[in-house]
MARBA-3410 file (N, C-alpha, C, O; in Angstrom, 1 decimal):
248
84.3,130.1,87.0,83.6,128.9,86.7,84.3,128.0,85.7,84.4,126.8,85.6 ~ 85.0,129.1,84.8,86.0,127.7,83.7,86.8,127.4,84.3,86.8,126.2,84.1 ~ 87.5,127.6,84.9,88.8,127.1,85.9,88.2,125.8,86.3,88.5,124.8,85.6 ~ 87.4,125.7,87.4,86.2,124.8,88.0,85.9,123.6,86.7,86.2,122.4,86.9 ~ 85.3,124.1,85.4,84.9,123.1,84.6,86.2,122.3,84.1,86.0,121.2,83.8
87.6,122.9,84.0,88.7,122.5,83.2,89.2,121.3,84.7,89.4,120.1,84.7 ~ 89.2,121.9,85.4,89.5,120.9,86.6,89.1,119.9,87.2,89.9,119.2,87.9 ~ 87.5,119.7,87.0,87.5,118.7,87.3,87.0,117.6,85.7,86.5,116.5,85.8 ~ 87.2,118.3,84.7,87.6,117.2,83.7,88.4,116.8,83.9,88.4,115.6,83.9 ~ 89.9,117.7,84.1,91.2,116.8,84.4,90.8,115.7,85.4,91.0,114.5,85.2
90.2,116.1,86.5,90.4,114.9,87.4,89.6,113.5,86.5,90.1,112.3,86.5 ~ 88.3,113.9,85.8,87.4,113.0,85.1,88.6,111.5,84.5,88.6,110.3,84.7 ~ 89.4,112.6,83.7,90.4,112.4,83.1,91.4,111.3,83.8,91.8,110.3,83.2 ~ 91.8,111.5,84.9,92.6,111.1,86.4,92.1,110.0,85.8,92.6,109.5,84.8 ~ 90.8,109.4,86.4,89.9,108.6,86.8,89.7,107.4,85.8,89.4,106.3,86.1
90.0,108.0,84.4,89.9,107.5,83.0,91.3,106.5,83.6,91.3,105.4,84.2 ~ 92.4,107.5,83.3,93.7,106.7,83.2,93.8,105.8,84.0,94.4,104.7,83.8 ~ 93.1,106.3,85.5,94.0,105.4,86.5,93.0,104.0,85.7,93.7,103.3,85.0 ~ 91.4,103.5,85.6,90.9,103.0,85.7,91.3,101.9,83.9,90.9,100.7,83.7 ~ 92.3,102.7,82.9,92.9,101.9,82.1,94.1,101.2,82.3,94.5,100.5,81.4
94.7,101.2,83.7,96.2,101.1,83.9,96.0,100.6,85.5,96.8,100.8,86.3 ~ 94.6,99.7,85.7,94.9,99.5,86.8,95.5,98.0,87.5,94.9,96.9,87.4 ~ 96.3,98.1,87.9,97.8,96.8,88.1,96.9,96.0,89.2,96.0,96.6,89.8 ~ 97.2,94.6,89.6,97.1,93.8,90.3,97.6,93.7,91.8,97.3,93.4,92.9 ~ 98.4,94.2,91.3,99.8,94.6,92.6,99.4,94.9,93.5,98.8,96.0,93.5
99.5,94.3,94.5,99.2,95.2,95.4,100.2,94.4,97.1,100.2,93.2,97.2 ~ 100.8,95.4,98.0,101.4,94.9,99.2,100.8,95.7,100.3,101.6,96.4,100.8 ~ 99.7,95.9,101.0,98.6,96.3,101.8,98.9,95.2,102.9,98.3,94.1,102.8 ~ 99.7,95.5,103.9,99.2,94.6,105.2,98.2,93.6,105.5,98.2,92.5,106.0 ~ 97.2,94.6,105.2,95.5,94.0,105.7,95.5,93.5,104.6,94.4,92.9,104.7
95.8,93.2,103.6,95.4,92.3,102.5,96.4,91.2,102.5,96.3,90.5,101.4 ~ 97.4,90.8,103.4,97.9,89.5,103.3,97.5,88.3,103.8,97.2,88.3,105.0 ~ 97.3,87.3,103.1,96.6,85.9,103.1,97.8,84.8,103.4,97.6,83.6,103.2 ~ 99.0,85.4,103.7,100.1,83.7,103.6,99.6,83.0,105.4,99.3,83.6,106.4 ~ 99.8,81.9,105.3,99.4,81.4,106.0,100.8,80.4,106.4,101.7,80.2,105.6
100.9,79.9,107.6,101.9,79.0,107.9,101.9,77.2,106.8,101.1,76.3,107.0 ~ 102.7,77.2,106.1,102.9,76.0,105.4,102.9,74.4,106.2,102.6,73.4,105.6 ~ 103.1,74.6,107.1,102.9,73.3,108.0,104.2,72.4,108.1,104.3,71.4,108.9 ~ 105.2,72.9,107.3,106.8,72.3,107.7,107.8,73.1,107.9,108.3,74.1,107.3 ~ 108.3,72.4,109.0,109.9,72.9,109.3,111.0,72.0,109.5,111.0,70.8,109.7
112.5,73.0,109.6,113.1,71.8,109.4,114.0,71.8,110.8,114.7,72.8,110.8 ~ 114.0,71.3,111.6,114.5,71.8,112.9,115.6,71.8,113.0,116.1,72.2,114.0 ~ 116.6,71.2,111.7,117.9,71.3,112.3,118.8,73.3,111.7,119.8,74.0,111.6 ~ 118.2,73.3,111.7,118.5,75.0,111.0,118.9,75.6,112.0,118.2,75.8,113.0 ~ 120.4,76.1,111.9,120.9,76.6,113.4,119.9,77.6,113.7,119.3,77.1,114.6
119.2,79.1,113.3,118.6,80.0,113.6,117.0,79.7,112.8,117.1,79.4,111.6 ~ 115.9,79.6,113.2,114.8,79.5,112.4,114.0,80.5,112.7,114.3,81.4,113.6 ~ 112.7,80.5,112.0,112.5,82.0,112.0,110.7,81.6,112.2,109.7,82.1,111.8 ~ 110.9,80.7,112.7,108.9,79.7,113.5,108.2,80.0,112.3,108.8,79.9,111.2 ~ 106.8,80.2,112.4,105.8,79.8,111.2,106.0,81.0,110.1,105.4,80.8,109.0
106.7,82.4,110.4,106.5,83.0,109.3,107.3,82.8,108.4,108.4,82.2,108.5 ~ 106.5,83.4,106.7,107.4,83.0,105.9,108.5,83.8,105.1,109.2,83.4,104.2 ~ 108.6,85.2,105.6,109.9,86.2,105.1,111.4,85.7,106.2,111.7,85.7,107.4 ~ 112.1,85.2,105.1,113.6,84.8,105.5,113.4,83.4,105.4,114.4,82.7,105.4 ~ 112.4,83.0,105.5,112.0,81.3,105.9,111.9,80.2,104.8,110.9,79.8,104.2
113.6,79.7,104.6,113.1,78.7,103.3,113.5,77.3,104.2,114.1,77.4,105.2 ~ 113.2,76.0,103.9,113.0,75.1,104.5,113.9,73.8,104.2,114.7,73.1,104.9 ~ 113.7,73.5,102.6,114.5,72.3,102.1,116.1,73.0,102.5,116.5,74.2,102.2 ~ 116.6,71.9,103.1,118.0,71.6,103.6,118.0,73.0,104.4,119.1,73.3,105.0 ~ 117.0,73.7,104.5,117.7,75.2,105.4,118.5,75.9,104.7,119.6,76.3,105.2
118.2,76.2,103.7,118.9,77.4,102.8,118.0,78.7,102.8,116.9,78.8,102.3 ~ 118.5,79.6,103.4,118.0,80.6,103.8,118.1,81.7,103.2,117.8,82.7,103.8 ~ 118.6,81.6,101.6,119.0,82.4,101.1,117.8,83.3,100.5,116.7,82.8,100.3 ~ 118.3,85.0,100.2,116.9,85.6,99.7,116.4,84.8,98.2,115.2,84.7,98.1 ~ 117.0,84.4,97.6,117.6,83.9,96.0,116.3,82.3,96.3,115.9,81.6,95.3
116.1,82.1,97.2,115.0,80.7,97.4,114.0,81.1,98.1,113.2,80.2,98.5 ~ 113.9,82.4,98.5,112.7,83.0,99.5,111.2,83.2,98.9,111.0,84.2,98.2 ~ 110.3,82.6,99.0,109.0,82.9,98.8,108.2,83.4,100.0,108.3,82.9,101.2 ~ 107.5,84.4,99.7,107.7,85.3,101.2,105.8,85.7,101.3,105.2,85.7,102.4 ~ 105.2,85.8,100.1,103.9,86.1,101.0,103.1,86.1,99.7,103.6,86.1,98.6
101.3,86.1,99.9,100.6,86.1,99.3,99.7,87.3,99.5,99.9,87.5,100.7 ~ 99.1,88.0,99.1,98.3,89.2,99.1,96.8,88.8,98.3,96.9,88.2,97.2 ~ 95.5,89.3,98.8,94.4,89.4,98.1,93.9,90.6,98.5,93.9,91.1,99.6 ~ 93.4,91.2,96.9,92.7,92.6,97.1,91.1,92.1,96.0,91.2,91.9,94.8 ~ 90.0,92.0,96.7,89.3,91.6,96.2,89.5,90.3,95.4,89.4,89.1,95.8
89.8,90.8,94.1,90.0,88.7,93.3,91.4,89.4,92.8,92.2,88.5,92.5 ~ 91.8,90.2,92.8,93.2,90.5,92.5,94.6,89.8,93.7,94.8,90.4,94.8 ~ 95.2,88.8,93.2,96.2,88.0,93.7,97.4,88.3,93.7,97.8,88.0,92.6 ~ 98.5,88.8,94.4,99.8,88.8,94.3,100.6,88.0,95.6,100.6,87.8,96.8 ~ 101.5,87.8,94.3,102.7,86.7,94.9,104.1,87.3,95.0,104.4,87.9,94.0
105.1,87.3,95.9,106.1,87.7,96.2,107.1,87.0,96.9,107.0,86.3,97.9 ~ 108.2,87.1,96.1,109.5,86.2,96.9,110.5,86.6,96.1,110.3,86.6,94.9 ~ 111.7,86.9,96.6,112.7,86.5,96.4,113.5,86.2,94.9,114.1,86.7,93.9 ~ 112.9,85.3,95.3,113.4,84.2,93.7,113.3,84.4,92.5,112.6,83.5,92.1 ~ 113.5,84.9,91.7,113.8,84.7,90.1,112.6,84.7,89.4,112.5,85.1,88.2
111.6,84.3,89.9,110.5,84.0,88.6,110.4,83.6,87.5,109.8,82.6,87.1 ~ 111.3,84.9,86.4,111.2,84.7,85.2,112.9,84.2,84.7,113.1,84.1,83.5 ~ 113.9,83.9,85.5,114.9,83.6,85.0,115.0,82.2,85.6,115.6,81.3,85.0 ~ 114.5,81.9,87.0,114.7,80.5,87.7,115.9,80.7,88.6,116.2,81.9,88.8 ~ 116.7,79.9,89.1,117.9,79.8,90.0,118.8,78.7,89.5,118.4,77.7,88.8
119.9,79.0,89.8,120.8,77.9,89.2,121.9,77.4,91.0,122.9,78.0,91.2 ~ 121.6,76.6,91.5,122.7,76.5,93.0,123.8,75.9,92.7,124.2,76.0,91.5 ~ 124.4,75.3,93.5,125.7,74.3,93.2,125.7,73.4,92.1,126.8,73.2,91.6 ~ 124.1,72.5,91.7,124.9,71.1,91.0,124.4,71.9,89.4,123.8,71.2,88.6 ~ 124.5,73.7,89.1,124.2,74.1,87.8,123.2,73.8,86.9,123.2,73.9,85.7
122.2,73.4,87.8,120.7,72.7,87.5,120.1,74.3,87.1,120.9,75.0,87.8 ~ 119.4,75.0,86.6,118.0,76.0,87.0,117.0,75.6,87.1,116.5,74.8,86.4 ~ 116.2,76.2,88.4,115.4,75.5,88.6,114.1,76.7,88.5,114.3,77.9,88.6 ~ 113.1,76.1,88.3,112.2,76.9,87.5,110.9,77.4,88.3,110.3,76.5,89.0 ~ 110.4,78.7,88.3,109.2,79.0,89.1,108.1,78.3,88.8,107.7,78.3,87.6
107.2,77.5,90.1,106.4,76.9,89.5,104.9,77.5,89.4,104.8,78.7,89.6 ~ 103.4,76.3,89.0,102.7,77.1,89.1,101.6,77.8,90.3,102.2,78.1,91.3 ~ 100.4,78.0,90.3,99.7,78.7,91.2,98.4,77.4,91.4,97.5,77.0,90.7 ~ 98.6,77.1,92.2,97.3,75.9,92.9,96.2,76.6,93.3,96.4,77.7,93.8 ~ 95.1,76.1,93.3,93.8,77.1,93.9,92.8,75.7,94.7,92.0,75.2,93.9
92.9,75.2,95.9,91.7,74.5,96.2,90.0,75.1,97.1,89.9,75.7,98.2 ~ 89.5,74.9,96.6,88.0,75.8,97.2,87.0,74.7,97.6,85.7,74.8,97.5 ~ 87.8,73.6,98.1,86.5,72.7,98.5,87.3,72.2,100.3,86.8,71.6,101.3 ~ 88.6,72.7,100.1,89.3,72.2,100.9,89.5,70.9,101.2,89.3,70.4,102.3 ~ 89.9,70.5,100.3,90.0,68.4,100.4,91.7,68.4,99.9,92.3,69.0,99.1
92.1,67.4,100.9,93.5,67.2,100.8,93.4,65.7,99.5,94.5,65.2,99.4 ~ 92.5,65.2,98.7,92.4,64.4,97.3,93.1,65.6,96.0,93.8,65.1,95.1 ~ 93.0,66.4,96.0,93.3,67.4,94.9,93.2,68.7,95.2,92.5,69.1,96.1 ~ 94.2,69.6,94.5,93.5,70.7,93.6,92.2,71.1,93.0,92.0,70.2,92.2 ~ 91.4,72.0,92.9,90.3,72.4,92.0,90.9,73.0,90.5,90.9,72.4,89.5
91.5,74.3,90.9,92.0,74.8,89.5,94.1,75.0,89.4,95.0,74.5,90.2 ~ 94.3,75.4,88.8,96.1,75.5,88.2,95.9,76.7,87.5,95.2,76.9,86.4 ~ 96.6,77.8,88.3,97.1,79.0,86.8,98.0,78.5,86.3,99.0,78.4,87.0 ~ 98.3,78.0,84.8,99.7,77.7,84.4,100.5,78.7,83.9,100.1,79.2,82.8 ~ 101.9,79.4,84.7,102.0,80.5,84.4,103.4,80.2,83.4,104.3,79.4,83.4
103.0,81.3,82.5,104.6,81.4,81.2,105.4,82.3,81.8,105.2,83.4,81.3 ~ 106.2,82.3,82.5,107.1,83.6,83.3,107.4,84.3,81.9,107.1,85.4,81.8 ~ 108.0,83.6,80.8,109.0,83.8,79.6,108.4,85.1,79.2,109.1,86.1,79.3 ~ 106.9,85.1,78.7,106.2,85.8,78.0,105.2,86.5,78.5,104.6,87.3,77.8 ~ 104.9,86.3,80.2,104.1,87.3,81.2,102.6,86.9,80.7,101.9,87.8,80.4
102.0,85.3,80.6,101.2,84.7,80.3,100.3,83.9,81.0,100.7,82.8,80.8 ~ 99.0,83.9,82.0,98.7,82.5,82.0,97.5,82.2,81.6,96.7,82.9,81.1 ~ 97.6,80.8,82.0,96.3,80.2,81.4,95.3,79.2,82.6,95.7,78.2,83.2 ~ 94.1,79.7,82.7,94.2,78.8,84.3,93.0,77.9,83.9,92.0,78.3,83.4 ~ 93.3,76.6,84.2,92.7,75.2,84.1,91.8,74.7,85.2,92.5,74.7,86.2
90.8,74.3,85.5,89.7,73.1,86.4,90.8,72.2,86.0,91.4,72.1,84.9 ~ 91.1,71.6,87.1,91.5,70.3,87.6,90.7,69.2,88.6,89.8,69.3,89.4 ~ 91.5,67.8,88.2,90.9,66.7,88.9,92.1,65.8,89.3,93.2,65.9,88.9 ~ 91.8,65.1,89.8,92.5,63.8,90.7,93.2,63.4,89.3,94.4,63.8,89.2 ~ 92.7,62.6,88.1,93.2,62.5,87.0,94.1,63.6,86.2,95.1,63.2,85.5
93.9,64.6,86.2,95.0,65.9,85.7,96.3,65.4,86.4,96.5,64.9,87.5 ~ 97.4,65.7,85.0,98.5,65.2,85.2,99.5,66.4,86.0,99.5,67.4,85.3 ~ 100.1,66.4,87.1,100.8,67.6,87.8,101.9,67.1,87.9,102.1,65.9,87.8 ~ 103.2,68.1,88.2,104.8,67.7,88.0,104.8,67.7,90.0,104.3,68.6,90.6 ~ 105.4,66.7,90.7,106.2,67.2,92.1,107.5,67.8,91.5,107.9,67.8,90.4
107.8,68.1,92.5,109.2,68.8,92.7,110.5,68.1,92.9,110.5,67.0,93.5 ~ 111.1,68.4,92.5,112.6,67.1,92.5,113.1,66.5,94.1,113.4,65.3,94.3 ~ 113.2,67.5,95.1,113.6,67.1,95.7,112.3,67.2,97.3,112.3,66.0,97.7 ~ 111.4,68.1,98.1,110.9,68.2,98.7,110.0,68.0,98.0,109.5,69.0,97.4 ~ 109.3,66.7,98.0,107.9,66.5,97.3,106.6,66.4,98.5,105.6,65.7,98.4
106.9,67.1,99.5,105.7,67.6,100.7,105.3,68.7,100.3,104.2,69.2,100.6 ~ 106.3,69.4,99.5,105.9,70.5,98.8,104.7,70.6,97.4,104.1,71.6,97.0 ~ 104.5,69.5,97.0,103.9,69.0,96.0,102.8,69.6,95.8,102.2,69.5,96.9 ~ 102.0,70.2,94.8,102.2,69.9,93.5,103.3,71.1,92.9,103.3,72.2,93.4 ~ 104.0,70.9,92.0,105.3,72.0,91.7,104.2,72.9,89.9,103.8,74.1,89.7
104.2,72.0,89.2,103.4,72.6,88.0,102.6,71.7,87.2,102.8,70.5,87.4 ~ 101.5,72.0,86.3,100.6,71.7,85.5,101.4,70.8,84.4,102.6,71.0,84.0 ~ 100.6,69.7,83.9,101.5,68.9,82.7,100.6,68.7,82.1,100.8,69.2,81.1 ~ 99.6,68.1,82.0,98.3,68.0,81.5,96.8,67.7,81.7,96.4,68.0,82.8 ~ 95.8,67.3,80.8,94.5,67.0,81.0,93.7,67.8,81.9,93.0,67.2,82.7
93.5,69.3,82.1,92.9,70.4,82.5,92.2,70.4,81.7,92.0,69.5,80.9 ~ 91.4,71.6,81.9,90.2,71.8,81.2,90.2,73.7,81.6,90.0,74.2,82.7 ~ 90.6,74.2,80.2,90.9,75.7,80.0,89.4,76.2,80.3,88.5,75.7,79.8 ~ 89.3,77.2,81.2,88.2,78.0,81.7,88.6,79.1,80.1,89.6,79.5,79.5 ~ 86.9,79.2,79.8,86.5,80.1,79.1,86.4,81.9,79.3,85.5,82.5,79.8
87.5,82.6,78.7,88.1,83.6,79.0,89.3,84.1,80.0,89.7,85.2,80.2 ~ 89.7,83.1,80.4,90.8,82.8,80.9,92.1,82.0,80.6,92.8,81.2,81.2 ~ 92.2,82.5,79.1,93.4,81.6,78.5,94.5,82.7,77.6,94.5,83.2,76.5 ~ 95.3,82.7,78.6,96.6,83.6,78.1,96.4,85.1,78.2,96.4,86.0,77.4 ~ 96.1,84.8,79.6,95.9,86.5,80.5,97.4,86.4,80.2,98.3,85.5,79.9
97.4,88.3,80.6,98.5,89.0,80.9,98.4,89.0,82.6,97.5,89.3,83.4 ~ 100.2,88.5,82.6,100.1,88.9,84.4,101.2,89.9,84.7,102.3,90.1,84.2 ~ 100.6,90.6,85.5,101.4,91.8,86.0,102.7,91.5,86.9,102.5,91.2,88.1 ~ 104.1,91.6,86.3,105.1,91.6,87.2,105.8,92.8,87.1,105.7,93.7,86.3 ~ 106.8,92.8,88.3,107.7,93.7,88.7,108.9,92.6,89.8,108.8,91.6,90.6
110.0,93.6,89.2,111.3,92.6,89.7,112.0,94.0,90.1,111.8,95.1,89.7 ~ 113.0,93.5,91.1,114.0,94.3,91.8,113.2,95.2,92.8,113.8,96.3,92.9 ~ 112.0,95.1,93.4,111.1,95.8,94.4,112.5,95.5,95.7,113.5,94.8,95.7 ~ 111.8,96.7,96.7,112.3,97.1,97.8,111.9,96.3,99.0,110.9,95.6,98.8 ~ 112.4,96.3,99.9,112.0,95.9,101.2,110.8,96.8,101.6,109.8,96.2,102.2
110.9,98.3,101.4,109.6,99.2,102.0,109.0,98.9,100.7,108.3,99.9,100.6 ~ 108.7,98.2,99.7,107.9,98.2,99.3,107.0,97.2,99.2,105.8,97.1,98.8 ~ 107.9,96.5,99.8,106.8,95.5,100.0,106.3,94.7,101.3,105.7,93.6,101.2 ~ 106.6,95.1,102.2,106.8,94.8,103.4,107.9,93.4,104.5,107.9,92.9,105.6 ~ 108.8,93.2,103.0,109.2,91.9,103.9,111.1,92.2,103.7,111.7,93.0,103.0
111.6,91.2,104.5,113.2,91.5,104.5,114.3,90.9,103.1,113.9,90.0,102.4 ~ 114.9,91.2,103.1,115.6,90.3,101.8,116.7,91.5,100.8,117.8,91.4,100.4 ~ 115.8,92.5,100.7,116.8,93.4,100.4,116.2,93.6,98.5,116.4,94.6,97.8 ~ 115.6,92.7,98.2,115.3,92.5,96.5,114.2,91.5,95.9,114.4,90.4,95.5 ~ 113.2,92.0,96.0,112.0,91.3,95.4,111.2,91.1,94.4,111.0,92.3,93.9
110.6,90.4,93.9,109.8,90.0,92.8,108.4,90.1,93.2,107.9,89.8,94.3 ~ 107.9,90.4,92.3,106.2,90.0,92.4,105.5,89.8,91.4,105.9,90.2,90.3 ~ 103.9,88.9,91.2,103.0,88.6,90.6,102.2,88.8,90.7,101.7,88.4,91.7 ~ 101.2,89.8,89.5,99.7,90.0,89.7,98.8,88.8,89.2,99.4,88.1,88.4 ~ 97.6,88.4,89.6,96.9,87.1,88.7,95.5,87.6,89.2,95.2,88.2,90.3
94.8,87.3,88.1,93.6,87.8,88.3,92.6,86.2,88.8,92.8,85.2,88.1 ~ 91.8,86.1,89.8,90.9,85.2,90.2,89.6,85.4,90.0,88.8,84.5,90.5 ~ 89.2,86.3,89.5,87.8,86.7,89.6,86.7,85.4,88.6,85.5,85.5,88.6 ~ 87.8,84.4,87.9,87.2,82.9,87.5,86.2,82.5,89.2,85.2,81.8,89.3 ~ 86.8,83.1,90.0,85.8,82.3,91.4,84.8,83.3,91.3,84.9,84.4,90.8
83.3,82.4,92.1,82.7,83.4,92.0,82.8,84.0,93.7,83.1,83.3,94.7 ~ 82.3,85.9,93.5,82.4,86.0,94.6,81.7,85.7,96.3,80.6,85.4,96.6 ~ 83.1,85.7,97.2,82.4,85.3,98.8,83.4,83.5,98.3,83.0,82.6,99.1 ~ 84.3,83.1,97.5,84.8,81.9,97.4,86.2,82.1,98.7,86.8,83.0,99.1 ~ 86.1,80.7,99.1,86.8,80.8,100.6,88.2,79.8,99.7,87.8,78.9,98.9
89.2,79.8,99.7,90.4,79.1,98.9,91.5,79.4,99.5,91.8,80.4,100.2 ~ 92.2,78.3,99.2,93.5,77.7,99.6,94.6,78.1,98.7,94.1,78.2,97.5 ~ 95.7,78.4,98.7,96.5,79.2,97.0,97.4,78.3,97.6,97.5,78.2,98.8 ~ 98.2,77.6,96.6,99.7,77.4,96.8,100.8,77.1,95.4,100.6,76.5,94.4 ~ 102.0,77.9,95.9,103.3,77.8,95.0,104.1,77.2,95.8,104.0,77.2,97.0
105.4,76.5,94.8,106.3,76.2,95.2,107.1,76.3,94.2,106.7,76.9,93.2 ~ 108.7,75.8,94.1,109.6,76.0,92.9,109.6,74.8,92.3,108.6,74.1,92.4 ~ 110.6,74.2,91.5,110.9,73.0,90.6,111.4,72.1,92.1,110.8,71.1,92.6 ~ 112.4,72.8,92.6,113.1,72.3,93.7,112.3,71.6,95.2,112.5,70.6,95.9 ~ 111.0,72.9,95.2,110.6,72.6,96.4,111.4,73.1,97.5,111.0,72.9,98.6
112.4,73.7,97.3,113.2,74.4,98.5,112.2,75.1,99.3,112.1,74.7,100.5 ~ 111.2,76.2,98.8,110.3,76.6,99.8,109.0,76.6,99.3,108.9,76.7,98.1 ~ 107.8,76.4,100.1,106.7,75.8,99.9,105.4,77.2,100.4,104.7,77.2,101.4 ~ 105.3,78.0,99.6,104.0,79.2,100.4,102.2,79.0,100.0,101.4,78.9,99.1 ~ 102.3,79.1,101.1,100.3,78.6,101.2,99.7,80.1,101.6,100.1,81.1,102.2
98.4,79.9,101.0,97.4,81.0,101.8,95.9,81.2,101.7,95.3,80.9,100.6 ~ 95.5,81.6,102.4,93.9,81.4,102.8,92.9,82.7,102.1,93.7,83.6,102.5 ~ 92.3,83.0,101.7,91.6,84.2,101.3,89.8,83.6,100.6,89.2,82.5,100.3 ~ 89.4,85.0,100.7,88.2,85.0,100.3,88.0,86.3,99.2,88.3,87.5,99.3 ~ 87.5,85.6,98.4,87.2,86.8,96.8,86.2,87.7,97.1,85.1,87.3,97.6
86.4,88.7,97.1,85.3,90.2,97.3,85.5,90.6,95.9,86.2,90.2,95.0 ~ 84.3,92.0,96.0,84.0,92.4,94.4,85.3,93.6,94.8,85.4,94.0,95.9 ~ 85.9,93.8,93.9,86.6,94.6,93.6,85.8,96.0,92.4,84.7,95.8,91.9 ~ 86.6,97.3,92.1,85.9,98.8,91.1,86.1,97.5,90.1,86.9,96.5,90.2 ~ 85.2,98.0,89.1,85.3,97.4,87.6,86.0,98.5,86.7,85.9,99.5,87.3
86.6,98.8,85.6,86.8,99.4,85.1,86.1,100.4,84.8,86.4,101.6,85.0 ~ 84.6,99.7,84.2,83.8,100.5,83.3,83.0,101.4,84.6,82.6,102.5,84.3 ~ 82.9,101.0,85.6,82.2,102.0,86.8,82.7,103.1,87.1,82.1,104.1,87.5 ~ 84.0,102.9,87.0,85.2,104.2,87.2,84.7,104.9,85.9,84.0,105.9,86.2 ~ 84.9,104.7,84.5,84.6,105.4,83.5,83.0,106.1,83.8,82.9,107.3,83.4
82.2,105.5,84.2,80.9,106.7,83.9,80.6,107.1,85.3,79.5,107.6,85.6 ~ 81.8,106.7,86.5,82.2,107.7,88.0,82.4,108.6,86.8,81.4,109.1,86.4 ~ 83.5,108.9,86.1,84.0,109.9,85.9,82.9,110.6,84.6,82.6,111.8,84.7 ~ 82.7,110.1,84.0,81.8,111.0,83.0,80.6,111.5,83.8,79.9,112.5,83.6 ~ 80.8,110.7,84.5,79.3,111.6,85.6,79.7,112.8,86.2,78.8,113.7,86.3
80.6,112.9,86.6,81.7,113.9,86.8,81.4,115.0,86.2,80.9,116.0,86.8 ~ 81.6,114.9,85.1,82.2,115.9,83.8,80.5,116.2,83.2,80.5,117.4,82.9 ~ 79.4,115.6,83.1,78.4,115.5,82.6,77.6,116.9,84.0,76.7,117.7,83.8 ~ 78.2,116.6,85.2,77.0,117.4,86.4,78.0,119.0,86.6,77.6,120.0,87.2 ~ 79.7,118.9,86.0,79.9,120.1,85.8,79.5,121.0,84.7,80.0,122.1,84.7
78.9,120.5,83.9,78.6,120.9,82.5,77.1,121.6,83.1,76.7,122.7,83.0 ~ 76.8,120.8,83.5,75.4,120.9,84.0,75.3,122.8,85.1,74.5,123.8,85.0 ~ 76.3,122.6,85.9,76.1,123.7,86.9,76.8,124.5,85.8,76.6,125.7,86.2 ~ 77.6,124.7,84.7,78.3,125.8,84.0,76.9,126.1,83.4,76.4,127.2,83.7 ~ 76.1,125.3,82.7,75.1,126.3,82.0,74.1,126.8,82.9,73.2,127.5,82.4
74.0,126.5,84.3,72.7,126.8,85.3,73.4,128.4,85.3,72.8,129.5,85.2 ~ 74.6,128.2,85.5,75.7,129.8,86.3,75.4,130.8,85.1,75.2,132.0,85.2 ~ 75.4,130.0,83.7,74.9,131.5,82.6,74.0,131.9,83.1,73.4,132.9,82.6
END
């Protein structure tokens, strides 16, 4: 019976860690939300139709290095994946860098605006996500402004507890790990759970450049909470305690 009690504390234990360390991340098939962006460029010798792994659009540069490739939702937990640089940007021929932009959210579905902006700090693994309006000042993109809106510039309005989250990245991912081709990928965790749950939304990023433009459709579900995992597990540890003194 001590064997029994020591074991499944450890697992109690499992349950603790996993539920202090749990990442955003996630690449689950059934949890992908990218949706077809609505432009192509036809003169592209080889194109690759509405999906978006390999598929970049401005001038048909198809390179992995400009690839934004998919959106993922696991409950309100958000990840973004491509290609591209994120935290360093890209630099092409005219030695410009050009810079990852930010995360658009519409939930009313109106082509007048945006609802909210995560404004993300690649530098420092930061964001801050703002309500927006028709008046909120937003950056286009230098060159493909269908791509539009590129990032946040002003007149938001900072949601309360939502200012200068930590977001979860990882850089140099696999092709098996994430399901798409390229050979070298990036990714972004962001937490949404500012919507409330059963919210039906629109996501979109694009770069400084607008070279490529990724959209996607999802709905917020409740996702484990931390603290439910913690007294899963103490409950655990509390009903083996319980049968160790029945067994004296």
């Amino acid at each position: 019976m001590k064997r029994t009690y020591y074991t499944t504390l450890a697992l109690c234990s499992a349950f603790l860690l996993l539920a202090g360390n749990a990442s955003a991340l996630n690449f689950d098939v059934s949890n992908k939300i990218t949706i077809y962006d609505g432009y192509e460029n036809a003169s592209a010798g080889t194109w690759y139709g509405t999906q978006e792994d390999q598929e970049v659009e401005y001038h048909s540069v198809t390179g992995q290095e400009w690839d934004l490739e998919g959106f993922f939702l696991s409950g309100s937990e958000l990840t973004m994946v491509g290609g591209f640089d994120f935290v360093n940007g890209e630099t092409p021929w005219d030695n410009y860098n050009y810079r990852a932009g930010d995360v658009f959210i519409d939930t009313d579905f109106s082509n007048a605006a945006y609802d909210y902006v995560l404004d993300l700090d690649f530098i420092n693994k930061l964001y801050t996500v703002y309500e927006i309006t028709q008046d909120t000042v937003l950056a286009n993109p230098t060159y493909k402004t269908t791509s539009s809106p590129w990032s946040y510039v002003s007149g938001g309005t900072a949601i309360a507890g939502f200012e200068n989250l930590s977001m979860d990245y990882v850089a140099g991912l696999t092709d098996s790990d994430v399901g798409f081709q390229g050979g070298s990928h990036n990714a972004v965790g962001l937490d949404l759970s500012f919507l409330p749950i059963g919210t039906q939304f629109l996501v979109h990023n694009t770069m400084e450049c607008g070279n490529d433009n990724l959209m996607g459709n999802g709905t917020t579900a409740p996702v484990p909470e931390p603290a439910t995992m913690i007294l899963f597990g103490t409950g655990l540890a509390g009903l083996t305690g319980y049968a160790r003194k029945r067994k004296k």
